[in-house]
VOGU-3710 file (C-alpha; in Angstrom, 3 decimals, decimal comma):
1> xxxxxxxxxx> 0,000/0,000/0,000  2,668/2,288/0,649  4,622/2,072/-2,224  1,405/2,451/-4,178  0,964/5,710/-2,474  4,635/6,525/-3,110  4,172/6,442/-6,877  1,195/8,008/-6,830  2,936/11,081/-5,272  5,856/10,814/-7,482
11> xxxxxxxxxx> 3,714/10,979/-10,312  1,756/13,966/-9,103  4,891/15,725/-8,342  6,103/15,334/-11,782  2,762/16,374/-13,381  2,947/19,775/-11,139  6,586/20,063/-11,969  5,762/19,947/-15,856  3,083/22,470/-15,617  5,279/24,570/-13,913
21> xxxxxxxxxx> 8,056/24,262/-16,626  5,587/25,331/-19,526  4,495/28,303/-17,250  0,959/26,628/-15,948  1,358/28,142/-12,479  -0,564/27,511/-9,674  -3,027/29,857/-8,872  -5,962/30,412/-6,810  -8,559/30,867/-9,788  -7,150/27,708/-11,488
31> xxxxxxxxxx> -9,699/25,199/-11,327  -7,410/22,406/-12,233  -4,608/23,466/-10,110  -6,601/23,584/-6,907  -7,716/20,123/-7,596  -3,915/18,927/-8,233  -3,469/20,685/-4,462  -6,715/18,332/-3,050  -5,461/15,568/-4,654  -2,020/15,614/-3,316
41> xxxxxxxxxx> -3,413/16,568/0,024  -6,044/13,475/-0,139  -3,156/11,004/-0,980  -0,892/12,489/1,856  -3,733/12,138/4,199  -4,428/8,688/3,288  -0,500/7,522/3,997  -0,923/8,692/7,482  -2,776/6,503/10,498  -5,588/7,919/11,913
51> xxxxxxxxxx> -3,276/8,599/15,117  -0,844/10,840/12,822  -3,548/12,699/11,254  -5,148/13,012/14,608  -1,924/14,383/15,726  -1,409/16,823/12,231  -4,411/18,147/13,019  -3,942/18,902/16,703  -0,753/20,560/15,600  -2,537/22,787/12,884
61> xxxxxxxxxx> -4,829/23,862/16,114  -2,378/24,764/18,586  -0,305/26,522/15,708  -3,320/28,825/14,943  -4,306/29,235/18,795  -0,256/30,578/19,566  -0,184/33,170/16,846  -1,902/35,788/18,480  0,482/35,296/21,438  4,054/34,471/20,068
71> xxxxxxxxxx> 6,578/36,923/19,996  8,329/38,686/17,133  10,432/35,917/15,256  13,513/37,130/12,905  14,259/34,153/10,612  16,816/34,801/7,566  17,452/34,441/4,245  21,418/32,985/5,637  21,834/31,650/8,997  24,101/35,115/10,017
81> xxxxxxxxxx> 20,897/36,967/9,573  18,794/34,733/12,161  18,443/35,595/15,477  17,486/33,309/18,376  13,575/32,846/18,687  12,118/33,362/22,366  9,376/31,124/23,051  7,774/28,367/25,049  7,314/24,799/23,597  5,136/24,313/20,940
91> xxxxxxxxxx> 7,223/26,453/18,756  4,716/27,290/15,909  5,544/30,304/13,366  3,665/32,310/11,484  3,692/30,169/7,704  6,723/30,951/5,811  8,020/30,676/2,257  10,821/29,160/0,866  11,876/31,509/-2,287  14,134/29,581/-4,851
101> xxxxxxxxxx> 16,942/31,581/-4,516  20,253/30,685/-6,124  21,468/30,080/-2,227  19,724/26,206/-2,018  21,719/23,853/-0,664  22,961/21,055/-3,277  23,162/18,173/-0,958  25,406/15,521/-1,310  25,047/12,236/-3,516  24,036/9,232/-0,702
111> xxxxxxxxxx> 27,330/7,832/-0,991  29,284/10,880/0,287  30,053/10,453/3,747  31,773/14,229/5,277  33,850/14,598/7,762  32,763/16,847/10,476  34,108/18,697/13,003  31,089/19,644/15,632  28,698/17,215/14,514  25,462/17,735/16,037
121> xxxxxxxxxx> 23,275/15,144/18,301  20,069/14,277/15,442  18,582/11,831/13,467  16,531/12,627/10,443  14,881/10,634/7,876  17,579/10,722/5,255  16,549/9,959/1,046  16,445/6,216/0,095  19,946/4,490/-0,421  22,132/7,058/2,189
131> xxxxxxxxxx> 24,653/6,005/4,652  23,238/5,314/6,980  19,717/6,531/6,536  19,340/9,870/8,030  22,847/10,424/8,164  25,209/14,069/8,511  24,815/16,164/5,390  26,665/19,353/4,957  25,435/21,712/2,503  27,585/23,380/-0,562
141> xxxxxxxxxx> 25,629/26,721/-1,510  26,212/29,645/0,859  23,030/29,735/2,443  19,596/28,342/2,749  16,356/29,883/1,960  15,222/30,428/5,111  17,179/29,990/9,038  15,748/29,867/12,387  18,243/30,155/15,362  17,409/28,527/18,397
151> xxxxxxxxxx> 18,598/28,053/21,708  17,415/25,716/24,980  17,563/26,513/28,416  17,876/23,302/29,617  19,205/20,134/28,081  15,713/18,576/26,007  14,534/16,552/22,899  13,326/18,504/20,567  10,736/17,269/17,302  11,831/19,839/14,449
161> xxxxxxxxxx> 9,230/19,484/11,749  8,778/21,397/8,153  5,668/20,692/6,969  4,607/21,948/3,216  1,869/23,701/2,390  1,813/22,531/-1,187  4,234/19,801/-3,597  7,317/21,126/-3,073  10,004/18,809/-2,086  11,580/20,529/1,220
171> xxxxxxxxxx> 14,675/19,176/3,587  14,747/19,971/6,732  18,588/20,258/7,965  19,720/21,373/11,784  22,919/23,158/11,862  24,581/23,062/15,736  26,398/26,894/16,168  26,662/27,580/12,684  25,586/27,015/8,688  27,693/27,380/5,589
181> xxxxxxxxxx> 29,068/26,176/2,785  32,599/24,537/4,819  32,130/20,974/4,869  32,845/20,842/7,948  29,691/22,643/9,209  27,805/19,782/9,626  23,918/19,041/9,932  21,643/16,537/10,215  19,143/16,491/7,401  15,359/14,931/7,272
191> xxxxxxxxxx> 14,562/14,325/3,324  12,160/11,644/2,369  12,521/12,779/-1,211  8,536/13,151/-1,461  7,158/16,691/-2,700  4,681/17,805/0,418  5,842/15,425/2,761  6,325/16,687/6,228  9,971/16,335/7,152  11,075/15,595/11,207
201> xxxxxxxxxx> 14,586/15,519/12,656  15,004/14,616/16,180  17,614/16,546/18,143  18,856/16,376/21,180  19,844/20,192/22,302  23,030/20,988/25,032  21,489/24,114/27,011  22,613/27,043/26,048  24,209/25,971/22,567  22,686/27,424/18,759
211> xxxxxxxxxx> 21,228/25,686/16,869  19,925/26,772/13,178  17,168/25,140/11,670  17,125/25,211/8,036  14,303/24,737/5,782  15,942/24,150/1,871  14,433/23,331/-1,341  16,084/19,701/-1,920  18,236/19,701/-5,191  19,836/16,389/-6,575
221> xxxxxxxxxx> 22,664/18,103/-8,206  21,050/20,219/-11,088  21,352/23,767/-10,954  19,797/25,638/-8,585  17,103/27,309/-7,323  14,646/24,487/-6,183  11,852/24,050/-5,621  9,932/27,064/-3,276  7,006/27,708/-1,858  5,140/28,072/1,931
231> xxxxxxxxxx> 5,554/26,134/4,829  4,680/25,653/8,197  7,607/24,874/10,880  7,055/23,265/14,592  9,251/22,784/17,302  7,621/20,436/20,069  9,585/18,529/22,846  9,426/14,799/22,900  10,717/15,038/26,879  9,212/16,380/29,932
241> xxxxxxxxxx> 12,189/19,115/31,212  10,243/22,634/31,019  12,276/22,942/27,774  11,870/26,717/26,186  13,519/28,768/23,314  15,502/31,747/24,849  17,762/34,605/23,281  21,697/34,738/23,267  23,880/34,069/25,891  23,681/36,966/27,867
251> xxxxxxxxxx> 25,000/38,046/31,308  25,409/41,391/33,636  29,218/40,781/35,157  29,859/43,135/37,970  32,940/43,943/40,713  33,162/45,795/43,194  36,742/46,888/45,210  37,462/48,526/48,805  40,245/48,369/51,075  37,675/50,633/53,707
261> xxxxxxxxxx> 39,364/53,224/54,775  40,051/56,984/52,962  43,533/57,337/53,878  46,852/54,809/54,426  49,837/55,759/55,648  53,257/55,382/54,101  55,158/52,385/54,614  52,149/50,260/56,502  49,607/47,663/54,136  46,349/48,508/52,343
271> xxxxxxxxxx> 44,091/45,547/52,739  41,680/45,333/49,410  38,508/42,968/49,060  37,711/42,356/45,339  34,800/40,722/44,208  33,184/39,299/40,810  29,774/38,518/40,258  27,327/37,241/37,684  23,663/37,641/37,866  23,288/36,059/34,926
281> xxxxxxxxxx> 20,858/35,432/33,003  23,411/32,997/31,217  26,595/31,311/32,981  29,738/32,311/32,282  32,657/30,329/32,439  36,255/31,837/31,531  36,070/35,261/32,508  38,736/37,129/33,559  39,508/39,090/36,819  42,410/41,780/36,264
291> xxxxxxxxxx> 44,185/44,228/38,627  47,632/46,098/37,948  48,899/47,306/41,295  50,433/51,134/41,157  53,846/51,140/41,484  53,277/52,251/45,499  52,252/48,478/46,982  56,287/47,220/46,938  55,128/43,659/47,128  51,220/42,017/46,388
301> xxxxxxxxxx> 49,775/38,936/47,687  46,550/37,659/47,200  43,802/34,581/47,881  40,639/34,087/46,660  36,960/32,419/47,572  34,287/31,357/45,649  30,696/31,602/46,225  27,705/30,002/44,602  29,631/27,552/42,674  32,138/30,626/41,570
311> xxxxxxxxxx> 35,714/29,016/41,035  38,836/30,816/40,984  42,745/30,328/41,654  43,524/29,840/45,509  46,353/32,293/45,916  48,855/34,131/44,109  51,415/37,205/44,356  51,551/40,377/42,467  49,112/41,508/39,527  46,282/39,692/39,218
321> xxxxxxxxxx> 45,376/37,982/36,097  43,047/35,095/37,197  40,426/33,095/35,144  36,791/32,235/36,611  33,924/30,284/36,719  31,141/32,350/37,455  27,445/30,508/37,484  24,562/32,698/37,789  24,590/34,062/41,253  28,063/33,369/41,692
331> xxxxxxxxxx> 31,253/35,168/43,000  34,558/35,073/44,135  36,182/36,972/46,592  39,709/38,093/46,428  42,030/39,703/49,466  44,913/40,801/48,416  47,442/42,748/50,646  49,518/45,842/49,079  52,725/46,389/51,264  52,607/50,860/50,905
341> xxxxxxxxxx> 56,371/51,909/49,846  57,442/53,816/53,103  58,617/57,066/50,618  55,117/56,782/48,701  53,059/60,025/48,759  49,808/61,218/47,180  47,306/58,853/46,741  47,022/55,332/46,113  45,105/54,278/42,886  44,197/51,040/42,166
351> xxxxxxxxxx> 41,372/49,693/39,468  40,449/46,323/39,176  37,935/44,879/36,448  36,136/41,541/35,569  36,124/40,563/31,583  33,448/38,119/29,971  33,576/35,981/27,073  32,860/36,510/23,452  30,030/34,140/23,812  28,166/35,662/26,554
361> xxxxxxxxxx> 27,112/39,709/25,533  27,335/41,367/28,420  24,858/43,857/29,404  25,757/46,033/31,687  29,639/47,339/30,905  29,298/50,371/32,806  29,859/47,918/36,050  32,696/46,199/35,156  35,743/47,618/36,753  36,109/48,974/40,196
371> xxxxxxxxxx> 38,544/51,383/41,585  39,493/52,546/45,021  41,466/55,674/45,709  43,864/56,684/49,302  45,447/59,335/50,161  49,090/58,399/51,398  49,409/59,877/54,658  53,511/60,918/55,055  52,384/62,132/58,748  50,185/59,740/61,065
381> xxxxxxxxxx> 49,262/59,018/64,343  49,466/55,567/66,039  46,707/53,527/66,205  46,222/51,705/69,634  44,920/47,920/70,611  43,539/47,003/73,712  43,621/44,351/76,060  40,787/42,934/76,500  39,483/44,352/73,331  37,796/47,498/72,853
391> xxxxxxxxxx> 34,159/46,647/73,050  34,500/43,300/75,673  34,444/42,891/79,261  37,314/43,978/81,661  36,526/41,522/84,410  37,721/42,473/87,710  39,475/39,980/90,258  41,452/39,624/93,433  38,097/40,179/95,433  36,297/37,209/97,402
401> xxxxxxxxxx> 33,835/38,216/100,144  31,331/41,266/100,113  33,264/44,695/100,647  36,479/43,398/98,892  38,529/44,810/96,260  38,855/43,759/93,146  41,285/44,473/90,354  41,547/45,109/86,657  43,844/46,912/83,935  43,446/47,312/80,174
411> xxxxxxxxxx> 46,954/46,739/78,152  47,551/49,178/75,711  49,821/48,611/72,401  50,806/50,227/69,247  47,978/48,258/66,868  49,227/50,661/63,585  52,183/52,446/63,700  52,359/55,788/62,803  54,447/58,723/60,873  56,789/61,887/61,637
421> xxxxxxxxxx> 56,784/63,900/65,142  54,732/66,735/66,604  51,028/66,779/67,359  49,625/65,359/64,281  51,756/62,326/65,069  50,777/61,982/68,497  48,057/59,657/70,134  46,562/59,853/73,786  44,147/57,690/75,442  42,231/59,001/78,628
431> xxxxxxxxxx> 39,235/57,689/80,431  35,736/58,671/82,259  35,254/56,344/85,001  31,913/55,048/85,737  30,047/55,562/89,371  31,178/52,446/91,315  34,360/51,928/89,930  37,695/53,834/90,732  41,067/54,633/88,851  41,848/54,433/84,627
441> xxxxxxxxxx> 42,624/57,609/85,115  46,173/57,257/83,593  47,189/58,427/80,028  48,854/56,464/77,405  50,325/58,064/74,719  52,808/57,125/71,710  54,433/59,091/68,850  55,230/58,529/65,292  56,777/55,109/64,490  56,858/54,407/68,726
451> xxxxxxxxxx> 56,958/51,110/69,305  55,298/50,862/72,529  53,143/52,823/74,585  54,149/55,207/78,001  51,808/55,903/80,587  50,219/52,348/80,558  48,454/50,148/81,842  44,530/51,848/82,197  43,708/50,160/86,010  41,349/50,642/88,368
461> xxxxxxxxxx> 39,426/49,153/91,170  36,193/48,200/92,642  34,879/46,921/95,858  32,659/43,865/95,541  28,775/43,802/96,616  26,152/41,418/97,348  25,086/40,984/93,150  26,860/41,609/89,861  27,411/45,379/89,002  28,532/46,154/85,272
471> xxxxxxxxxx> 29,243/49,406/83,764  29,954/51,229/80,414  33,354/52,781/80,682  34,019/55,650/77,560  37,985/56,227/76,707  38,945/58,883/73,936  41,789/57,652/71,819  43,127/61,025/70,630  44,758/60,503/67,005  46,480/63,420/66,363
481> xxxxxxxxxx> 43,752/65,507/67,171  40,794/63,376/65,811  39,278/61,862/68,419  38,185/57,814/68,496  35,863/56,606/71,137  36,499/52,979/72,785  34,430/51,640/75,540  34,792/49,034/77,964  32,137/46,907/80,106  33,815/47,195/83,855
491> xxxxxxxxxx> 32,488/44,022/85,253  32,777/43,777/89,244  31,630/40,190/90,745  29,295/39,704/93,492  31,063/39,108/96,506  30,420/36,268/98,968  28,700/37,334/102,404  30,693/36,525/105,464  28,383/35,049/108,389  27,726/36,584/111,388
501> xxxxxxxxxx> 28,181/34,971/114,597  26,390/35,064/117,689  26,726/34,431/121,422  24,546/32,017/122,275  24,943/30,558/118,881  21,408/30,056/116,551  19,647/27,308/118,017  20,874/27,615/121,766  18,641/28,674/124,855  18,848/31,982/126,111
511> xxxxxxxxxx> 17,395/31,770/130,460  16,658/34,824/132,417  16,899/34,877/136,240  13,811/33,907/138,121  11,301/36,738/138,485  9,740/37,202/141,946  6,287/38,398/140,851  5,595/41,987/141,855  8,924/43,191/140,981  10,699/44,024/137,925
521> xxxxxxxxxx> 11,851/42,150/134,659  14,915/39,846/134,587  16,975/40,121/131,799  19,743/38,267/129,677  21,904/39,003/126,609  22,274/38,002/123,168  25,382/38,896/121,679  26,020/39,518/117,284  29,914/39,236/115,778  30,877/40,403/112,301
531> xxxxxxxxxx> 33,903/39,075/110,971  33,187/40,391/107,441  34,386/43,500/105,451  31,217/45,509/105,647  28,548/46,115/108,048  25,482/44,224/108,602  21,795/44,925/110,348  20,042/42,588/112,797  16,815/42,113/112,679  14,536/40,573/114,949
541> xxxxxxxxxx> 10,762/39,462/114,917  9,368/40,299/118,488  8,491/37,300/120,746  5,578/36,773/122,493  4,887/37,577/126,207  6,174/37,560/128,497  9,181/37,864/126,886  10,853/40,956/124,984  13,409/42,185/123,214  14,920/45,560/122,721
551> xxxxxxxxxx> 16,223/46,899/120,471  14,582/44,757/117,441  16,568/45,982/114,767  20,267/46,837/114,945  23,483/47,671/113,055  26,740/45,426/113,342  30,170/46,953/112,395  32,799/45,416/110,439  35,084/43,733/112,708  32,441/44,796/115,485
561> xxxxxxxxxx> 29,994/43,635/117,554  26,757/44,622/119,101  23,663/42,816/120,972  19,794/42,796/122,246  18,600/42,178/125,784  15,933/39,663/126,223  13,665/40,617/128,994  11,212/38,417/131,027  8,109/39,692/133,330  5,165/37,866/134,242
571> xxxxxxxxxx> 2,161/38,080/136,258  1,561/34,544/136,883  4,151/32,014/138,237  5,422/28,898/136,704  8,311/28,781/133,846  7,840/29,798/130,538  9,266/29,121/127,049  9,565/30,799/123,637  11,324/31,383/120,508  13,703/34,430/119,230
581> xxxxxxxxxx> 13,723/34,565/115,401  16,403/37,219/114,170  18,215/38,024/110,492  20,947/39,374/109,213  20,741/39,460/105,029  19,866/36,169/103,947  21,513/34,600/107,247  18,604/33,233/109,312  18,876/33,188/113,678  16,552/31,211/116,067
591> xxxxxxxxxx> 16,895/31,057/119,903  14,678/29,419/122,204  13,537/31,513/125,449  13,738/30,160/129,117  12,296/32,050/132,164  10,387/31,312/135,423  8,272/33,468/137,947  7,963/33,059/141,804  4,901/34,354/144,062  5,212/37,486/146,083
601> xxxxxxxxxx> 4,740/35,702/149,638  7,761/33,548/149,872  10,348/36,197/150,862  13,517/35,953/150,001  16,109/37,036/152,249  18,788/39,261/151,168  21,902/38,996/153,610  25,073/40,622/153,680  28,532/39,358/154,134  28,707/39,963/157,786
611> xxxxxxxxxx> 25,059/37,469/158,234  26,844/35,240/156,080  29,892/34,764/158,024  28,614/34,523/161,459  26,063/31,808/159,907  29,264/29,595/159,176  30,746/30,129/162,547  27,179/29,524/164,327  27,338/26,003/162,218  31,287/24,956/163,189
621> xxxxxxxxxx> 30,148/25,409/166,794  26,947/23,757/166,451  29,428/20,817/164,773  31,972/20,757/167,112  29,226/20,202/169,946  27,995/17,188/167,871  31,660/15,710/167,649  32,056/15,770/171,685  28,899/14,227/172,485  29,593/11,524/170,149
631> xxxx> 33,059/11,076/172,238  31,856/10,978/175,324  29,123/8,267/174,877  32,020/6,403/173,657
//
């Protein structure tokens, strides 16, 4: 069946082709020409399976749906014309027209078999009898009728199809970068060698590459122009990657350059950071970073970073001259370290710049190169470090217990020297000292190219409390008369509390005297010692009756002592307990209470020393009397 179809179109191609030789041409009034065009159309419809023209005919829908909504498309006559189409998958042009020019490509006989440099990744349907079918052609005119240049964004398979209108006998040929006439330019070509059958090359696209698709009037060696007329192209993809046609390589490549400061002085380094950047849209690999040092920075070294999959040379010394890798969003960082020549004056130039690739257009040149400019200072102050660190903590020790001292001092060296004598040369540090804290009130100062301070350390003092106390302390670092601030955090521990003692200790009995009832209180001590550094206050929750206590709050010196009385009067007789709670800070006191009461009517005599002593001498006697009646009974 289908090589009864075959020569059915073969014939009808050669009819049309004789009618066009004698000048019959097709037009739209011609009766018999428009059924030559049904005819052909009938037998091309009836080679296809009802799932290929299902599928021609969902092609021909989408391609009229897109029209309205593709963008402008800028085909050629030669492939340097073409410029890349922009557009999502289906790719379906506006109809086009191949025009017979003398350009056509004369393709090789079947059993020529170029060599080719770049050949691209396709499979077409090549004529009968080729090697192999669907082989590499390369073309010998110096252009085809009509180029499209394409580029992926992403690695795809792409269905390139050249469908025409009418009988002509069309090739479809996919050139990777470029199309000429040099054999060595090689396509891959789709040419069934049947006039109005749709042609198809498969190609497999590497993101970011051209590609030129080609659609030629197919010449077997005679002299051309071929055959021309309209056609319809489509690109579809046969995988499922988000595969779309995009415009030239393009990327904005930026740097940027700063060593931070406005002035350096003469014979110290200038620290620079360089970076390179891409923010695409299109990688680019190869660039170049670039930076001629002025004739000031002695000696150069340099390293370098990468960022976002940037890539660049580790290290190096003097110029730079370093090739990159720069993905979109990528970077690389360079720090490179210019010694200052100790005679340099004026300023300190230095430009550095980032170069693409012809490849990749850039679009933004205006950012390419950086430069950073110093004045060289020939007379400088010193710049001072600290120890501890500007900024930090300066922790105070030494101190253990509540009302100790503790101890600190901030080290002061020459952090940048500087240049020359005088004033301008000179720099002084002083300091405000925060409430709580005492001393750093000395002054360090240096000169020129010192190499060391006078007038250091900054120390001071403080004298530890119960808790934590920190404190901002502001110094002025005087640099030849511009003044630098630098603050400290003072930080004075909490000290530990020394215990007070007591006499009786917490958790004894304190006893009054007996109280005769009638008369007044009896009393008894309780004694408070402070071994510590600071003073302390006693204070004590009253007791209940009958006991009391006076005073109920009270101050202890340091090194001192002090105490309460305990007092005892009651109404009743009997003896009588309680409890004595007392504090000192967070130190916690209990004593228990002891006191008794006698009634009124059992006196009590008082007797003085004279009673007393004739009492004794009443009892000798009354003993020796005993003692001699016992001997005479004997």
């Amino acid at each position: 069946m289908k090589n009864r179809i075959g020569k059915r179109l073969l014939k009808i191609s050669a009819t049309v082709f004789a009618t066009m030789m004698v000048g019959q041409v097709f037009a739209a009034e011609s009766w018999e020409a428009y059924l030559d065009q049904v005819r052909i159309k009938q037998a091309i419809a009836d080679s296809l399976t009802p799932e290929q023209l299902a599928a021609r005919r969902e092609r021909l829908a989408r391609w009229l749906e897109q029209q309205a909504q593709l963008p402008q498309r800028t085909p050629g006559d030669t492939c340097v014309v073409a410029t890349n189409e922009v557009s999502t998958l289906p790719f379906n042009p506006a109809a086009d027209t191949t025009v017979g020019q003398t350009d056509n490509y004369d393709l090789p006989a079947d059993t020529t078999n170029p060599t080719c440099a770049a050949p691209t990744t396709c499979t077409g349907a090549g004529p009968a009898g080729s090697l192999p079918r669907g082989a590499i052609y390369t073309g010998t005119g110096t252009g085809p009728d009509r180029a499209y240049k394409i580029r992926t964004n992403v690695a795809c398979t792409l269905n390139v199809t050249i469908d025409p209108t009418s009988t002509q006998d069309l090739a479809a040929i996919v050139y990777q970068t470029q199309c000429s006439s040099n054999l060595a330019d090689c396509g891959c070509v789709s040419d069934t060698g049947i006039g109005g059958a749709t042609e198809t090359v498969s190609l497999t696209t590497v993101a970011g590459t051209d590609y030129f698709v080609v659609a030629d009037g197919y010449s077997t060696g005679a002299t051309p122009p071929g055959p021309s007329g309209p056609f319809t192209l489509s690109i579809t993809e046969t995988t499922a990657t988000g595969c779309q046609l995009v415009g030239a390589a393009s990327a904005d490549l930026s740097i940027t350059k700063t060593d931070g400061v406005a002035s350096v002085n003469a014979g110290s380094n200038a620290t620079y950071t360089i970076t390179a950047s891409n923010a695409g849209p299109d990688v680019v690999n190869g660039a170049t970073v670039a930076d001629t040092f002025p004739a000031s920075c002695t000696s150069v070294g340099w390293t370098c970073v990468g960022a976002g999959g940037g890539t660049c040379t580790a290290a190096g010394s003097g110029n730079l001259s370093d090739t990159v890798n720069l993905p979109v969003g990528g970077s690389v960082t360079y720090t490179a370290t210019c010694a200052v020549s100790s005679g340099a004056s004026g300023s300190l130039t230095n430009t550095a710049t980032v170069t693409g690739i012809g490849s990749v257009v850039e679009v933004n040149p205006a950012n390419n190169s950086a430069t950073d400019t110093d004045t060289i200072n020939s007379t400088a102050a010193p710049q001072f470090t600290y120890t501890p660190a500007a900024g930090g903590a300066v922790n105070f020790t030494g101190g253990t217990t509540v009302g100790s001292t503790g101890n600190a001092s901030i080290a002061v060296a020459i952090g940048t020297p500087g240049l020359g004598t005088g004033a301008s040369a000179t720099t002084t540090t002083t300091c405000v000292v925060p409430v709580g804290f005492s001393g750093f009130g000395q002054s360090v100062t240096a000169e020129g190219a010192a190499v060391s301070t006078t007038g250091g350390p900054l120390s001071g003092s403080c004298v530890l409390g119960a808790s934590q106390v920190v404190q901002s302390m502001t110094c002025t670092e005087n640099q030849g008369g511009t003044p630098v601030t630098r603050t400290f955090d003072l930080t004075c521990p909490a000290g530990t509390a020394v215990p007070l003692t007591s006499t009786p200790a917490s958790g004894g009995t304190v006893t009054t005297p007996a109280q005769v009832i009638g008369t007044g209180p009896t009393t008894a001590p309780i004694a408070f010692q402070n071994p510590g550094l600071v003073g302390a206050t006693v204070t004590c929750v009253a007791p209940a009756a009958p006991f009391s206590v006076s005073p109920l709050s009270f101050p202890v010196a340091a090194g001192g002592s002090a105490s309460t009385t305990v007092s005892f009067t009651s109404t009743t007789t009997g003896a009588f307990t309680g409890t004595l709670n007392c504090s000192a800070g967070q130190q916690q006191f209990v004593f228990n209470l002891a006191g008794s009461a006698l009634a009124s009517g059992v006196p009590v005599p008082a007797l003085g020393s004279d009673t007393r002593l004739m009492l004794v001498l009443a009892a000798l006697m009354m003993g020796m009397v005993a003692l001699g009646l016992r001997a005479r009974r004997s």
